[in-house]
N, CA, C and O atoms as a GROMACS GRO file, in nm:
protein
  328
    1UNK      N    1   9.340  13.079  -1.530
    1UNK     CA    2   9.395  12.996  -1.426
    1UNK      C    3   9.540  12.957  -1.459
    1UNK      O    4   9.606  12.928  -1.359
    2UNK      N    5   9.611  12.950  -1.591
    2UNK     CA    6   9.708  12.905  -1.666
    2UNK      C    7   9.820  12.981  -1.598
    2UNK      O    8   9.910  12.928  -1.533
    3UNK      N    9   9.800  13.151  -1.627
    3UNK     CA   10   9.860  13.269  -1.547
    3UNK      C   11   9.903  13.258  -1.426
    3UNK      O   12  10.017  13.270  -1.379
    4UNK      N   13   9.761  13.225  -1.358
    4UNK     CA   14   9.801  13.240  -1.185
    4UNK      C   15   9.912  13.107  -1.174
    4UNK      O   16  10.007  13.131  -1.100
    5UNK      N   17   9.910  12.993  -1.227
    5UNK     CA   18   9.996  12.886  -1.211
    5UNK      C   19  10.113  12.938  -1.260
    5UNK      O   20  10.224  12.901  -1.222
    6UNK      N   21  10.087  13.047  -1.369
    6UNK     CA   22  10.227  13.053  -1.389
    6UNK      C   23  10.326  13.116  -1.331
    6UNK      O   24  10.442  13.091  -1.363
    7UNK      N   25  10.292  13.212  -1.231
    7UNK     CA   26  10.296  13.301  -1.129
    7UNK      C   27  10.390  13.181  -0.983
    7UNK      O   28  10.468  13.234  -0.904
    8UNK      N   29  10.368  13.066  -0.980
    8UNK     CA   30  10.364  12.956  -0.853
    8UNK      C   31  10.507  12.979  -0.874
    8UNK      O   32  10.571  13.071  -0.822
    9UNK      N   33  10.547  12.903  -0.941
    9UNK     CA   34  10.744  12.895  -0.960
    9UNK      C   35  10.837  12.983  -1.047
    9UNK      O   36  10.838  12.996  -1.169
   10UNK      N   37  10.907  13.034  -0.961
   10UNK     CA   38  10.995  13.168  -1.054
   10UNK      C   39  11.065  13.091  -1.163
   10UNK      O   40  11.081  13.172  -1.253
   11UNK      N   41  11.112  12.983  -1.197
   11UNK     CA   42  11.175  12.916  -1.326
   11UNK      C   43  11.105  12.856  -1.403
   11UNK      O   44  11.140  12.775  -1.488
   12UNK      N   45  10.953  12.908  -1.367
   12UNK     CA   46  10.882  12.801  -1.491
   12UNK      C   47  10.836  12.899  -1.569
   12UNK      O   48  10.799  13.010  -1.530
   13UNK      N   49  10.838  12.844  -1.718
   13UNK     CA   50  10.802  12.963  -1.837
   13UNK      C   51  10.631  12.872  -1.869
   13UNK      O   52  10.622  12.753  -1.839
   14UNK      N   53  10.546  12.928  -1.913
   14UNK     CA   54  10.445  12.924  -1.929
   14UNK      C   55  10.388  12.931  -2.150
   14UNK      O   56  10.325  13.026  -2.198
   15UNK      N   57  10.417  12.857  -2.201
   15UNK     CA   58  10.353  12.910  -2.328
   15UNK      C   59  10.215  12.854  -2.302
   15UNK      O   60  10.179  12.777  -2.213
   16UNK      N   61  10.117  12.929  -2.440
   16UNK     CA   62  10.035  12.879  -2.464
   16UNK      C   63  10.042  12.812  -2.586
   16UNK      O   64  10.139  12.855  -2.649
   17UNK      N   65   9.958  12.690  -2.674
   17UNK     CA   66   9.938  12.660  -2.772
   17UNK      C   67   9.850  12.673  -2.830
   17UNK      O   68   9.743  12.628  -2.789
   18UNK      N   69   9.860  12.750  -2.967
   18UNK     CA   70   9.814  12.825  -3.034
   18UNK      C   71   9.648  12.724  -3.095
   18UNK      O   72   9.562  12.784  -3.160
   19UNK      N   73   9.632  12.574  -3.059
   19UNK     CA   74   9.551  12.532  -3.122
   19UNK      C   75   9.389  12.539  -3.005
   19UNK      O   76   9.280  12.488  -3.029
   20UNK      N   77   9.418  12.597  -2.917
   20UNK     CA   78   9.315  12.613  -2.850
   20UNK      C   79   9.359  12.661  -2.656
   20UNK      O   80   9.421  12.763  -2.628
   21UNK      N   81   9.316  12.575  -2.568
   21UNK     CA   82   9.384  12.656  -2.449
   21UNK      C   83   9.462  12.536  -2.351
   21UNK      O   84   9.439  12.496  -2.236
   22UNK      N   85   9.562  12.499  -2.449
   22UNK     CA   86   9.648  12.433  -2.380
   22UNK      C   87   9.788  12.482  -2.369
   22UNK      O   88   9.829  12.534  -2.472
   23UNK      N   89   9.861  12.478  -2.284
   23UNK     CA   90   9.939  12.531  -2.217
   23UNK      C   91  10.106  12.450  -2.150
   23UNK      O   92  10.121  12.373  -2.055
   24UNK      N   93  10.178  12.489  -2.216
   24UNK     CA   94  10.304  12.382  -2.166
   24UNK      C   95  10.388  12.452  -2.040
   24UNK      O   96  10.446  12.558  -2.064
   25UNK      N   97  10.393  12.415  -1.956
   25UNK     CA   98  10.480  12.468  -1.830
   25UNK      C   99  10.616  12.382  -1.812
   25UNK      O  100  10.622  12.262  -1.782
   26UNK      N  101  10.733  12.480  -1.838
   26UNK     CA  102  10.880  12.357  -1.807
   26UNK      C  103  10.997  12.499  -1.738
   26UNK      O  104  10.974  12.616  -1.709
   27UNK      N  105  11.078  12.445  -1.735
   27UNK     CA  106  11.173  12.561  -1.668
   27UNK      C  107  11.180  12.651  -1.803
   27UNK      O  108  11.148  12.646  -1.922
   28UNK      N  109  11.236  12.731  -1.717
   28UNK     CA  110  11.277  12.840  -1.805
   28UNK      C  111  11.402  12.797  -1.878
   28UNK      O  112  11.432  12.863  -1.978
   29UNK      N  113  11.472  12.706  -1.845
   29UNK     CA  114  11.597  12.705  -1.924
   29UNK      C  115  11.584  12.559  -2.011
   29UNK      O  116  11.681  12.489  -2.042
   30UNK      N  117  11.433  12.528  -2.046
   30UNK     CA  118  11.436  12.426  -2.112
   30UNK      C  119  11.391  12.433  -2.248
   30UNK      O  120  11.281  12.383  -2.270
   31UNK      N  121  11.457  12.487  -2.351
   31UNK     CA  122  11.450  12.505  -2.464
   31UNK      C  123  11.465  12.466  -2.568
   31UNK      O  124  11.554  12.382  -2.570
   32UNK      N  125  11.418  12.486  -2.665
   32UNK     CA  126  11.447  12.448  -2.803
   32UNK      C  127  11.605  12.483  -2.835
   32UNK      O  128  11.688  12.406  -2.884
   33UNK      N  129  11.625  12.617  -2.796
   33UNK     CA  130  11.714  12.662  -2.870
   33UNK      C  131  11.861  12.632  -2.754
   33UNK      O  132  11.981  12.623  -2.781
   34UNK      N  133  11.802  12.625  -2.651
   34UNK     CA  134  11.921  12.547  -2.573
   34UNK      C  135  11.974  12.448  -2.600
   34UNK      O  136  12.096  12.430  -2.595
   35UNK      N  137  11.870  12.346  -2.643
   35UNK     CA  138  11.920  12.195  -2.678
   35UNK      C  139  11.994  12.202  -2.811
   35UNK      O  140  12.080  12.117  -2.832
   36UNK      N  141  11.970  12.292  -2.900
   36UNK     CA  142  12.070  12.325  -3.072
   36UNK      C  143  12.188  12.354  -3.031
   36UNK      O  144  12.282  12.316  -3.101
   37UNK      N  145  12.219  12.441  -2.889
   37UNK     CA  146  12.306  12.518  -2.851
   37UNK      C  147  12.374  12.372  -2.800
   37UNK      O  148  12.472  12.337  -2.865
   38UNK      N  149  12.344  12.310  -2.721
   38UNK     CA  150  12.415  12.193  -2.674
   38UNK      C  151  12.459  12.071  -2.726
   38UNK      O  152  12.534  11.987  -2.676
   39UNK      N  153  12.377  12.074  -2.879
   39UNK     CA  154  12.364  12.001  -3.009
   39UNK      C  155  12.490  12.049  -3.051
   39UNK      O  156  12.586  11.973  -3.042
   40UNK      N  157  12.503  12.143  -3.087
   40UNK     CA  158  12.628  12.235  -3.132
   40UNK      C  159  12.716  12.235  -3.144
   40UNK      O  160  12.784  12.233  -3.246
   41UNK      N  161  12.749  12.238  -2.993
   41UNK     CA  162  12.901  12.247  -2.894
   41UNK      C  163  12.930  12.131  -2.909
   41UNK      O  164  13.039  12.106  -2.962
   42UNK      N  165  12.842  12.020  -2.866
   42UNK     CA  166  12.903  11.844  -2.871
   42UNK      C  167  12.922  11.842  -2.987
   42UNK      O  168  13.038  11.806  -3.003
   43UNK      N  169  12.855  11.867  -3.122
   43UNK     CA  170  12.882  11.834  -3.254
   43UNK      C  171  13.001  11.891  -3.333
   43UNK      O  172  13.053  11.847  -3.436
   44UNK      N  173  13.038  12.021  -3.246
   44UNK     CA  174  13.138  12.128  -3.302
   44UNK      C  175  13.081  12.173  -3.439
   44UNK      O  176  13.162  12.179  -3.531
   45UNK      N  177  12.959  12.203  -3.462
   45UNK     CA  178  12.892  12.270  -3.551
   45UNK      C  179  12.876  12.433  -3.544
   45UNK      O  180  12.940  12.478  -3.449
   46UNK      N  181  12.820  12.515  -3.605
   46UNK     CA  182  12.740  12.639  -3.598
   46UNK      C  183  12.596  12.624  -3.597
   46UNK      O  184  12.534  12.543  -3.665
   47UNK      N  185  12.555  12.698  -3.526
   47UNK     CA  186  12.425  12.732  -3.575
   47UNK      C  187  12.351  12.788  -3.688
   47UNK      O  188  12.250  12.735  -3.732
   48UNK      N  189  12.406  12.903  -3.738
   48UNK     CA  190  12.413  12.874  -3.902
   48UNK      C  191  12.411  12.754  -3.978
   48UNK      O  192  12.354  12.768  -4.086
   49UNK      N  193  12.456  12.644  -3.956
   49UNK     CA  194  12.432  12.526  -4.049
   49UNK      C  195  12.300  12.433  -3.979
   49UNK      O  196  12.299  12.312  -4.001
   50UNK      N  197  12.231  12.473  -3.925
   50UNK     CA  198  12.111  12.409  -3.888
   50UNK      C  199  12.011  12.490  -3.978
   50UNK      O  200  12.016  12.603  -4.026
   51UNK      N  201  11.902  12.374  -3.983
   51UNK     CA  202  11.798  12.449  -4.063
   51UNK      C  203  11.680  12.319  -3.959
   51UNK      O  204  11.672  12.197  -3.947
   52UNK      N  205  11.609  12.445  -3.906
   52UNK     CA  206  11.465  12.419  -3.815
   52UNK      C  207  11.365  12.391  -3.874
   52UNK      O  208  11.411  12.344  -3.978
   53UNK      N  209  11.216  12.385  -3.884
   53UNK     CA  210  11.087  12.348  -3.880
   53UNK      C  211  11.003  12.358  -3.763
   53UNK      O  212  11.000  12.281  -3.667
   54UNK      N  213  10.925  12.474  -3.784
   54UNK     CA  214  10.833  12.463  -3.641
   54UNK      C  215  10.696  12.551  -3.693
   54UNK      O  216  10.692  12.594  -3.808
   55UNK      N  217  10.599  12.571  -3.611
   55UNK     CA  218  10.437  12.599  -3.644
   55UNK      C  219  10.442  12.682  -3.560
   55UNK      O  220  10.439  12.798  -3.602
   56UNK      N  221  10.450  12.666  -3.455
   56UNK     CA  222  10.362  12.726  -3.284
   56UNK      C  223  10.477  12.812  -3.240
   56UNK      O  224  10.590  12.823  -3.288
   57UNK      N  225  10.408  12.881  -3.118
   57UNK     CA  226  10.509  12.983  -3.082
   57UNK      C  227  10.591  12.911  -2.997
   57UNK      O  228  10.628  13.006  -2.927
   58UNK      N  229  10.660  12.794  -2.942
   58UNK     CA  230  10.762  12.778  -2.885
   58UNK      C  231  10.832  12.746  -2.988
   58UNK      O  232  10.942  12.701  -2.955
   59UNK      N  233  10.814  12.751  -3.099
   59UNK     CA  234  10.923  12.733  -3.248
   59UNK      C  235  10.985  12.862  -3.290
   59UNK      O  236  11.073  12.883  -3.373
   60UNK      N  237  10.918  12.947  -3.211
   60UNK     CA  238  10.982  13.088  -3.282
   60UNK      C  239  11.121  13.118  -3.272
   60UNK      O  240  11.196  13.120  -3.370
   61UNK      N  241  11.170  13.152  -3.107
   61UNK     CA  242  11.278  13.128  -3.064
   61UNK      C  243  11.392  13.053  -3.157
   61UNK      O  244  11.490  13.118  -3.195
   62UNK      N  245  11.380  12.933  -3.187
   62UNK     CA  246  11.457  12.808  -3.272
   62UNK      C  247  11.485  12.827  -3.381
   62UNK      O  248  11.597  12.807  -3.430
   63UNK      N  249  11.348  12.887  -3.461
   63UNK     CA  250  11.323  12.962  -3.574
   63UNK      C  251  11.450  13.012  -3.615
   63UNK      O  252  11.523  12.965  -3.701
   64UNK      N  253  11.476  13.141  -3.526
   64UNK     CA  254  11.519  13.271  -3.526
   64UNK      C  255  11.662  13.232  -3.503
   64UNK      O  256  11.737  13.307  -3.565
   65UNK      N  257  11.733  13.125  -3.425
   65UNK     CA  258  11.841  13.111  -3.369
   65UNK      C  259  11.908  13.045  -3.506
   65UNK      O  260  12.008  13.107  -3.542
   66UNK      N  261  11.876  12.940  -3.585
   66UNK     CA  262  11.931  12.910  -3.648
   66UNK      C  263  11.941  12.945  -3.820
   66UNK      O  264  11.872  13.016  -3.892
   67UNK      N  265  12.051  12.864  -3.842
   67UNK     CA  266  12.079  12.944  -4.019
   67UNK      C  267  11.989  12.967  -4.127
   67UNK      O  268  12.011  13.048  -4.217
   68UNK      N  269  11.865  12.877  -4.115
   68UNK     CA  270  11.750  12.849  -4.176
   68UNK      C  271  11.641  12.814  -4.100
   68UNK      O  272  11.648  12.702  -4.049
   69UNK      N  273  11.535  12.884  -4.078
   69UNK     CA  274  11.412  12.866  -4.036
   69UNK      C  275  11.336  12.880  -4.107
   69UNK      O  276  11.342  12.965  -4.197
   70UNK      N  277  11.193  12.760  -4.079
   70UNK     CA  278  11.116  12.706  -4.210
   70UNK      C  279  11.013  12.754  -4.127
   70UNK      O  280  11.044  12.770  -4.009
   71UNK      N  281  10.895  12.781  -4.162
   71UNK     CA  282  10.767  12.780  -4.049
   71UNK      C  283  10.685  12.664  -4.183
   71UNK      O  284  10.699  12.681  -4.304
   72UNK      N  285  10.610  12.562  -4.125
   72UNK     CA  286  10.521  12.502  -4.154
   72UNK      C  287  10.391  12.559  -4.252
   72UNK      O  288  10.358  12.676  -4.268
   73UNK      N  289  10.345  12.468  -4.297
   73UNK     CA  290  10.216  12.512  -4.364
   73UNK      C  291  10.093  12.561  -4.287
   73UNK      O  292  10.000  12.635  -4.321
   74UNK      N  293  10.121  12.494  -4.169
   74UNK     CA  294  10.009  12.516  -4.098
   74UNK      C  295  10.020  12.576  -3.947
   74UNK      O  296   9.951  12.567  -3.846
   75UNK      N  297  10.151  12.646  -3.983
   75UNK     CA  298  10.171  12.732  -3.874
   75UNK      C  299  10.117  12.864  -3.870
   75UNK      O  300  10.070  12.928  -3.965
   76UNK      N  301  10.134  12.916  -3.692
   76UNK     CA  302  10.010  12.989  -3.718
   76UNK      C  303  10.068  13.143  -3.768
   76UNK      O  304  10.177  13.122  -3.820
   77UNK      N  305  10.045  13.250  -3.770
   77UNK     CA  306  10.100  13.390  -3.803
   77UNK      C  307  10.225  13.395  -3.769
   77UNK      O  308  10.321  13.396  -3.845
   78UNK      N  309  10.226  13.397  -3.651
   78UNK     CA  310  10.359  13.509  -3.530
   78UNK      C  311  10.477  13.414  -3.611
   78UNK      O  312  10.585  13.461  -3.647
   79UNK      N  313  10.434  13.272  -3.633
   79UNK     CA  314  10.596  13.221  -3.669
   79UNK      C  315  10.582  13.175  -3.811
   79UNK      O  316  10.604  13.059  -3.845
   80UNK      N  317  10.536  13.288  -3.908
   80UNK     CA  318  10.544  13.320  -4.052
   80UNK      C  319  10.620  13.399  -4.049
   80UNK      O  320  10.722  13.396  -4.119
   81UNK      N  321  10.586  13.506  -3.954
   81UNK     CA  322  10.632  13.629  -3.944
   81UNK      C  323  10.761  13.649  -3.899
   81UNK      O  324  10.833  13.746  -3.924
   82UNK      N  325  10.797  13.511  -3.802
   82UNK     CA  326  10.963  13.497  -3.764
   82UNK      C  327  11.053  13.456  -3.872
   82UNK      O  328  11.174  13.444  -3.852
   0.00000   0.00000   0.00000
């Protein structure tokens, strides 16, 4: 049912969370890695000098964008693997 909702609005991104069948719906342009990006620019930083922390797969993305990405202890595979 998560799917077909996600299907309703062309700007909404759909994850799932990895701890069972819950599901976050927000625009598509509402991100982790947008907000570092906007963190950034106001701070006059790089992204390279950030260092993240995340578990679940909307951490991957964030993960990946910045200079240091940590995955948690109790995160699940996919963002070990990022």
């Amino acid at each position: 049912m998560a799917y077909q909702l996600k299907e309703l609005p062309n700007d909404c991104d759909c994850i799932r969370f990895s701890d069972g069948y819950w599901y976050k719906f927000t625009k598509k342009t509402a991100t982790k890695e947008r907000v570092i990006m906007e963190v950034c620019s106001v701070c006059k930083i790089k992204t390279e000098e950030i260092i993240a922390f995340g578990d679940d797969y909307a951490d991957i993305g964030m993960l990946k964008l910045c200079g240091k990405g940590i995955a948690m202890g109790n995160a699940i595979n996919e963002v070990k693997k990022s």
